[in-house]
C-alpha positions as a printed Julia matrix, in Angstrom:
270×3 Matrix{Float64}:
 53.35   12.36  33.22
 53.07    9.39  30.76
 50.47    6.94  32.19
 51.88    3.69  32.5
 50.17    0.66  29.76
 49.51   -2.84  30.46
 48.0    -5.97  28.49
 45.78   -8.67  29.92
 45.69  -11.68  27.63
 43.2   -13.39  29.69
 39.01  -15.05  29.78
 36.14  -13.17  30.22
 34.19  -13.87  33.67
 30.49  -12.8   32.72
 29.76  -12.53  36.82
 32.62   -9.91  36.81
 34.98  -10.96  39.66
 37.68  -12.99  37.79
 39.63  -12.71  34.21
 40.12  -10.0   32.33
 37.61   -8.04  34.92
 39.72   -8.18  37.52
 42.5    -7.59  35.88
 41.1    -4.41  34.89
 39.81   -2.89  37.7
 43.1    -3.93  39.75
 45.11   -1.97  36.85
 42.75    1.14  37.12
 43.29    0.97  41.03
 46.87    1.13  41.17
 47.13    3.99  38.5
 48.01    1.91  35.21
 45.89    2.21  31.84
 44.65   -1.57  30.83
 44.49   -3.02  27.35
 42.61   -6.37  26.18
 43.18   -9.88  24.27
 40.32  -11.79  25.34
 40.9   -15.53  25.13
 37.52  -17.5   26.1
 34.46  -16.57  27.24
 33.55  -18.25  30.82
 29.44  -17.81  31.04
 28.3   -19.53  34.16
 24.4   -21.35  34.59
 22.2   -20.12  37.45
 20.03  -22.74  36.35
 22.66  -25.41  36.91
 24.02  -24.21  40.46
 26.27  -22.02  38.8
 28.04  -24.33  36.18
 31.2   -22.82  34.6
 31.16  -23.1   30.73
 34.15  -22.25  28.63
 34.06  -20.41  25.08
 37.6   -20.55  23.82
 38.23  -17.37  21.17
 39.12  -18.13  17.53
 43.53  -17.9   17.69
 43.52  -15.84  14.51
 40.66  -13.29  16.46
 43.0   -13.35  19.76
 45.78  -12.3   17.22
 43.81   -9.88  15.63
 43.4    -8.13  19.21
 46.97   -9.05  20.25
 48.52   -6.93  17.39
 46.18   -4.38  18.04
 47.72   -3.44  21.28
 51.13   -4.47  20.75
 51.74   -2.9   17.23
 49.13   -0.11  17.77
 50.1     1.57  21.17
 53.12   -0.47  22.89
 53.06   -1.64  26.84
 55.01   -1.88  29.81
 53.58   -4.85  31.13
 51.8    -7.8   30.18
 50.04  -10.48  32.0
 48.21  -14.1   30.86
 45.68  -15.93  32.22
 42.97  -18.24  31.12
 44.74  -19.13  27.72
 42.04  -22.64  26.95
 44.0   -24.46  23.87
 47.45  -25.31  23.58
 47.25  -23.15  20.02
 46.38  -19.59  22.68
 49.52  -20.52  24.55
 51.69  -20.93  21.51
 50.18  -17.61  20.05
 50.54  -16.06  23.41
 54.34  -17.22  23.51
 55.43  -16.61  19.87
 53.6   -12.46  20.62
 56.08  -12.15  23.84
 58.59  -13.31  21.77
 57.74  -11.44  18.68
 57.98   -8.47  20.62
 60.75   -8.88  22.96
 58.19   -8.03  25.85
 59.5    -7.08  29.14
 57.73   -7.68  32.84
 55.29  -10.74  31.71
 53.76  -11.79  34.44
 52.18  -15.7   33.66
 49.51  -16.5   35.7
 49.05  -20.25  34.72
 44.98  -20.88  35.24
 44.16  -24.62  34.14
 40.53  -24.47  36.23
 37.35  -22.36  36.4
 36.06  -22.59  39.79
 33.18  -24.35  39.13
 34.19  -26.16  35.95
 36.36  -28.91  34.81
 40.21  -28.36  34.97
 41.49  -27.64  30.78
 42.92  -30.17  29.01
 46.03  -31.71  30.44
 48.59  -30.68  27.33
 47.94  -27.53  28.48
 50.34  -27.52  31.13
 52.83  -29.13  28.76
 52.75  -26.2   26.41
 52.88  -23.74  29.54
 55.98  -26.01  30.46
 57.59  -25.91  27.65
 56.53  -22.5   25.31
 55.42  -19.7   27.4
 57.15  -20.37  31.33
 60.41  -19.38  29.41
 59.32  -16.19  28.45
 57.93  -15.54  31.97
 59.6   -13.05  34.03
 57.17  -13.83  37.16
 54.8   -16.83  37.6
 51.88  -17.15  39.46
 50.6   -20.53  40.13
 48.29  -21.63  42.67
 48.96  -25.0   44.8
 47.33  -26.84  42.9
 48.73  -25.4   39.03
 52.36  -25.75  40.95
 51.63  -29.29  41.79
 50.74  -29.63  37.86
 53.48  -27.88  36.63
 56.13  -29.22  38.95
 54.78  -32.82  38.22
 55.04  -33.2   42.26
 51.79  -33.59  42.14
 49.48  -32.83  45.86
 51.24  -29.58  47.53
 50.73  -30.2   50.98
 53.36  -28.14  52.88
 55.55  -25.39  52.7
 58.59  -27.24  51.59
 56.52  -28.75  49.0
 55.5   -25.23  47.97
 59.72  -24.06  47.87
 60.69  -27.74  45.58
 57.82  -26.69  43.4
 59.05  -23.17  43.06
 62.61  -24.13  42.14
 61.58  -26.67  39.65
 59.12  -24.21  37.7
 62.07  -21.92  37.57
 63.82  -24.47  36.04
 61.94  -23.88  33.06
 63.45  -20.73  32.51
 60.79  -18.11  34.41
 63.11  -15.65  36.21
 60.85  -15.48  39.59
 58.27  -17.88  41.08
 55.75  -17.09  43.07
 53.65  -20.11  44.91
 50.15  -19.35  46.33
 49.34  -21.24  49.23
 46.87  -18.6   50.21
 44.4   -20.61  52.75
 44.79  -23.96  51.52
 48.04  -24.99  53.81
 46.99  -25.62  57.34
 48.71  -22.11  58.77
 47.75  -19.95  60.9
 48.47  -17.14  57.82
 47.79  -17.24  54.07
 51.41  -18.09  53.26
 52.92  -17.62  49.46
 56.6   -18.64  48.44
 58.95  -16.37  46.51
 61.95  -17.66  44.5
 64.35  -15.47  42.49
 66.7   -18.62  41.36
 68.83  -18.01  43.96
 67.12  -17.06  47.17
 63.39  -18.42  48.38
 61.56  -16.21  50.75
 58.19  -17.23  52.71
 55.54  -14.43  52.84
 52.8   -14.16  55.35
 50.01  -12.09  55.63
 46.78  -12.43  57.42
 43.81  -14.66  56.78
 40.3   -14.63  56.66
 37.63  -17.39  57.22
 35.76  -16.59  54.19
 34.8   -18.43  51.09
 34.56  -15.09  49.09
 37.54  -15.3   47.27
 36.47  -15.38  43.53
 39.19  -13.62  41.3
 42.13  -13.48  43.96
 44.49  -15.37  41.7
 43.84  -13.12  38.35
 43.82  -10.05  41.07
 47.21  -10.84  42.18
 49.36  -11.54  39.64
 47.21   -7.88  37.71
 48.83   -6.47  40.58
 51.84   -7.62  39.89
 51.93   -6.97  36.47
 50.78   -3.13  36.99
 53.52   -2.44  39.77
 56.33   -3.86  37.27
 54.54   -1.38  34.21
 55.29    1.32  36.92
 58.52    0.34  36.95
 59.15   -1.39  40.75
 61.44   -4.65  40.94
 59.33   -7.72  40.96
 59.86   -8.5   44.47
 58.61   -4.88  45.24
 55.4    -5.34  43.06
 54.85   -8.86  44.71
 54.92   -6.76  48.19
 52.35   -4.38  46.5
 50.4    -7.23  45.14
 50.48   -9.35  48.35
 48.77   -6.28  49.82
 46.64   -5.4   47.79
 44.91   -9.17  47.7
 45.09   -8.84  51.4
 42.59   -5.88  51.34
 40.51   -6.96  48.61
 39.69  -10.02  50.47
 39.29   -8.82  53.87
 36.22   -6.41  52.3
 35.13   -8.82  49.89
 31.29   -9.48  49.95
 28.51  -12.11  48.61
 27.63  -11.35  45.02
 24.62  -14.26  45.06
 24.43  -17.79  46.49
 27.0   -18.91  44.59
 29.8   -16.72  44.62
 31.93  -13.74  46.35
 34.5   -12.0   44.36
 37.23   -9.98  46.23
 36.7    -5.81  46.22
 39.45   -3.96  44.23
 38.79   -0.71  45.44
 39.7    -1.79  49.63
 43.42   -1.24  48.79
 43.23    2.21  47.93
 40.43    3.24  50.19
 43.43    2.14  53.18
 45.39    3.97  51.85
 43.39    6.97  51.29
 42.66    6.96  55.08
């Protein structure tokens, strides 16, 4: 059997729970080999209540790293997340192109928890350069409200207008993550495929330990399509598998709790 490759073009989080960490360990969990293009450094300050700082990497280094993987070895699946300029999004965007890579999964992160949100022409070049080349994105409320220009995402309609108009920029499926931010009884997401928009529950949990959830998610998503599943089948997977990793997740210090990627496969393990 020919194990199944993916690329994470994505931050480093030194503390382990976020970027290109998560994205890792979520690949190695559901059975996929992961690959690297590290595109900033986040260190965060325990002598500054846990300040977020933001190293972005060099764009010719990122496409050293880039070609590495994709002229090297080859993928099935590739995912972005913390991308820091506008120049790692265009280099990002012109590589997907360059290649004619399948299954991208675009997870648009414009904040550190912790830090300040990246520059606001960042979102313009997601807009504009790489959303077109996205087969699935995965914003967050508040990167939705951003990229939809709506602004404040306040309630599930908001979250469906949002969806349709980043779809608009040529991404074939939308995902929205209202996760626990909506007042719901559930953590509720919104799924678009340009033609049909479908609200997904799951349950939720009182708990501020949710470091990493976002680049967790849309890993998960990005291994199930290397395997091969439709994207609304690796969203199930993914919806899951977040689902699990944050009803175990645990207190790394004061500061922060990062989800656990192993939960998902110890259910299902028995």
């Amino acid at each position: 059997m020919t194990m199944k490759k993916a690329l994470t073009i994505a931050g480093s989080d030194t503390s382990g729970g976020a970027g290109q960490q998560a994205d890792l360990k979520t690949f190695q969990e559901l059975g996929v080999f992961g690959m690297t293009a590290l595109t900033v450094i986040v260190a965060q300050d325990p002598h500054n209540d846990w300040f977020h700082e933001v190293f972005p990497i060099d764009v010719a280094i990122l496409e050293k790293q880039i070609e590495t993987v994709l002229a090297g070895i080859g993928v099935d699946a590739v995912k972005t997340g913390m991308l820091g300029t506008t120049e790692l999004v265009d280099l990002a965007a012109r590589k997907i192109e360059q290649y004619q890579l399948k299954n991208v999964v675009v997870d648009p992160v414009m904040i550190c928890k912790g830090a300040e949100a990246l520059h606001p022409e960042i979102a313009i070049s997601l807009r504009e350069v790489l959303l077109p080349r996205a087969t699935v994105a995965t914003p967050n409320l508040f990167e939705a409200g951003i990229l939809s220009e709506m602004g404040a995402l306040t309630s599930v309609e908001d979250m469906k207008e949002a969806a349709k108009r980043i779809h608009d920029f040529g991404t074939s499926y939308v995902v929205v993550k209202g996760g626990t931010k909506l007042q719901s009884g559930n953590a509720v997401d919104v799924f678009y495929d340009g033609q049909n928009i479908e609200v997904l529950e799951s349950e939720r949990f009182d708990t501020t330990f949710t470091h990493g959830a976002g680049c967790t998610f849309s890993a998960a998503i990005c291994a199930e399509l290397a395997k091969g599943h439709s994207v609304r089948g690796a969203v199930e997977v993914a919806k899951e598998f977040i689902t699990e990793a944050i009803r175990h997740s645990f207190a790394l210090n004061q500061y922060v709790g990062p989800t656990n990627h192993g939960a998902y496969r110890r259910k299902h393990q028995g």
